[in-house]
Phi, psi and omega in degrees: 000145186260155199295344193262323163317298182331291176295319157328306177277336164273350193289333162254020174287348164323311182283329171272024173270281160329320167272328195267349190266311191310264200294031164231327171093040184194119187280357165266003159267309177327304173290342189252329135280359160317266147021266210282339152334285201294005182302291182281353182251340177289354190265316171259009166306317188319321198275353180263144173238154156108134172290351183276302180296347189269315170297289163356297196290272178322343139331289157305314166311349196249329194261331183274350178295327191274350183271331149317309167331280185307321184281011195246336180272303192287319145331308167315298187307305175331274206299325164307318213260295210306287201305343205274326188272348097027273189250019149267329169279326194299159186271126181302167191300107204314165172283324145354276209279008138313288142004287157303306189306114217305153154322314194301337192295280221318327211273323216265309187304359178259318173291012203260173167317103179343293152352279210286337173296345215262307211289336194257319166326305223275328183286291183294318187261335171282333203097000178297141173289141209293305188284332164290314165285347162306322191271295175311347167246017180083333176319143149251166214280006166285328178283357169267312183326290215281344147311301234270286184329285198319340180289321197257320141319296182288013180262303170345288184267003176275313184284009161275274181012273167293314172260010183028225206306354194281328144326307167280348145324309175129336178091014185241097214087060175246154219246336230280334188254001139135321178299135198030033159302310209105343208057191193264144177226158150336139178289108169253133165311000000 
């Protein structure tokens, strides 16, 4: 790219700063699709000539950076909002298949983030509905959905941990927590 584009386009990013805050409403998104603006563009800005088609042009590169922007956030939002509604509809666990559930989840599950243990005692194992616990813990209930994943994921990989194969089993009617089982150990090959 030659020194005189280069400059021609910093010489307006204030303005394509400005244009780009208007429409995302944040000035460290602006900025940061400016950026990958002149990022993605410089290789073929070289090819326009005359300052009018090069701003003209970087505009448009610019209008389509925001329109990426919003699908990639509302796609993000989607998929957060599917899951939040997800786990505002499951039904809690039957008591029976409660029961069943190994000892060992409540013991691994105490070891976890606090948060995530609060979330998976009070959602998974009491039953509280997802949105009744978001209000109790401050939350809105898409950040309890994605506590709520993230919980369970690390429960998840903490009882492979512990319980090796009894684990990759589902943990469910499992003998391994207890009297004179042994407990749970490490998975050996």
């Amino acid at each position: 790219m030659s020194e005189e584009v280069l400059a021609l386009l910093m010489e307006h990013r204030p303005e394509f700063l400005r244009f780009v805050e208007q429409k995302v409403g944040s000035r460290a998104a602006a900025e940061d699709l400016v950026q990958d603006a002149f990022v993605r563009g410089l290789d073929r800005a070289e090819a326009l000539h005359g300052k009018e088609s090069l701003t003209v042009w970087f505009y448009r590169v610019l209008h389509h950076a925001v329109i990426d922007h919003y699908r990639r956030r509302g796609t993000s939002e989607r998929a957060l909002a599917a899951m939040a509604r997800e786990f505002e509809e499951a039904q809690p666990p039957e008591v029976e298949r409660a029961r069943a559930i190994c000892p060992c989840v409540g013991r691994v599950a105490d070891t976890l983030k606090p948060e995530y243990a609060e979330a998976l005692r009070r959602v998974s194992m009491e039953g509280t509905r997802l949105p009744q616990f978001a209000r109790e813990v401050g939350i809105t209930s898409r950040n309890a959905a994605v506590r709520l994943h993230r919980a369970r994921k690390a429960l998840k990989k903490q009882l492979q941990v512990s319980c090796g194969a009894c684990a990759s089993e589902g943990c469910l009617d499992c003998t391994c927590g207890e009297p004179g089982a042994g407990g749970c150990g490490p998975a050996t090959a």
